[in-house]
N, C-alpha and C positions, 0 to 999 in steps of 0.2 A: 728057585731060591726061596727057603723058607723066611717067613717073618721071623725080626729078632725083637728081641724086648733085655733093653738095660735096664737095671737096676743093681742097687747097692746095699748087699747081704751084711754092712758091719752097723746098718739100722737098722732093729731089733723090730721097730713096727713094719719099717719097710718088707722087710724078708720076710716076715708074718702073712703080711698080703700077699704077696708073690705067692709063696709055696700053697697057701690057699688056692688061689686062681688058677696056678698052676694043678693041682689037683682037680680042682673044677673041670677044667678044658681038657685035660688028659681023662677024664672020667666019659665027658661029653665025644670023646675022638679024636677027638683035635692034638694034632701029631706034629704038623707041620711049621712046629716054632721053636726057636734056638732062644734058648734063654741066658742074658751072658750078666753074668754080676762083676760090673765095672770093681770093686773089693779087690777081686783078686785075679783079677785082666786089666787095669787100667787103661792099657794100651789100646781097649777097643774102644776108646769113648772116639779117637780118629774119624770111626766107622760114619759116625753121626754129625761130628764138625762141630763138635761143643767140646766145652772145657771137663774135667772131672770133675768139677766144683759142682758144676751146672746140672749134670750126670746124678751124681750123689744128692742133689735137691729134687730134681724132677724125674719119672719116669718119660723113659725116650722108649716106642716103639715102631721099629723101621717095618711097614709091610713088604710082600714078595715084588711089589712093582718100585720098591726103592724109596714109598712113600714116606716120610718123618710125622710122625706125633707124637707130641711134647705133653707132659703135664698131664690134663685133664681128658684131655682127647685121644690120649695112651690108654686109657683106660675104658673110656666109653669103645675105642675101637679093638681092645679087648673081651671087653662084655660084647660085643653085637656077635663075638663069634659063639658066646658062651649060651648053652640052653638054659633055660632057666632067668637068664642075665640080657637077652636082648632085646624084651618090650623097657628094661630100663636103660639101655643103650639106647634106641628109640626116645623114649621121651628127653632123657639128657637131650638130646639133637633138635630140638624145642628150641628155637633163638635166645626168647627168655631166659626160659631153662638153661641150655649150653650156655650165659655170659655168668650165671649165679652160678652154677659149676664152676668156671674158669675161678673164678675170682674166689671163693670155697675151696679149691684146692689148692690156689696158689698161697692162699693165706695160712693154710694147714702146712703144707710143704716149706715155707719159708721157719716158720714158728718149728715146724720136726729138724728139719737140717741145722736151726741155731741149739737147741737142745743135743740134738747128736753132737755138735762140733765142742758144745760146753763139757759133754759125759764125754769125751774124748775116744768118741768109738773108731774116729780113724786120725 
């Protein structure tokens, strides 16, 4: 089973990032991940056991063993597969480091998703 990674393409920064990394990791090899933009599957956010709400604020990516990371950990587990991007996965994983991330992203993510919901992107 490949890794998936949710995210939501009707936010303009969001789908930015994505199709970036996605380029990144497809450039580096990396084949083996389903990419599903909750936008326009909704129905997959199930998959994960969150809301859409919750979906469309945070990025969720479920690895091949079923694992769930949420948010900030979505992404450092992103980068460690990425070349170029996995001594900053690495450091992110720093206890220090990974709680000032968390909290960094979740503070970006909360401030992008009230923005999105004001510019009426979904």
């Amino acid at each position: 089973m490949p890794s998936k990674v949710y995210y939501n393409s009707a936010c303009p920064v969001c789908n930015a990032g994505i199709q970036d990394q996605r380029q990144r990791m497809e450039a580096c090899g990396v084949k083996d991940i389903e990419w599903v933009d909750v936008h326009t599957h909704p129905e997959a956010v199930s998959e994960v056991g969150a809301s859409l709400e919750q979906v469309r604020e945070r990025l969720y990516v479920k690895d091949a063993d079923g694992h769930l990371n949420i948010g900030a950990d979505a992404f450092t587990r992103l980068w460690s597969q990425t070349r170029g991007q996995r001594w900053f996965a690495k450091l992110l994983r720093l206890p220090v480091l990974k709680q000032i991330m968390r909290l960094a992203y979740n503070t970006f993510a909360r401030a992008l998703y009230q923005w999105n919901r004001a510019k009426r992107h979904w």
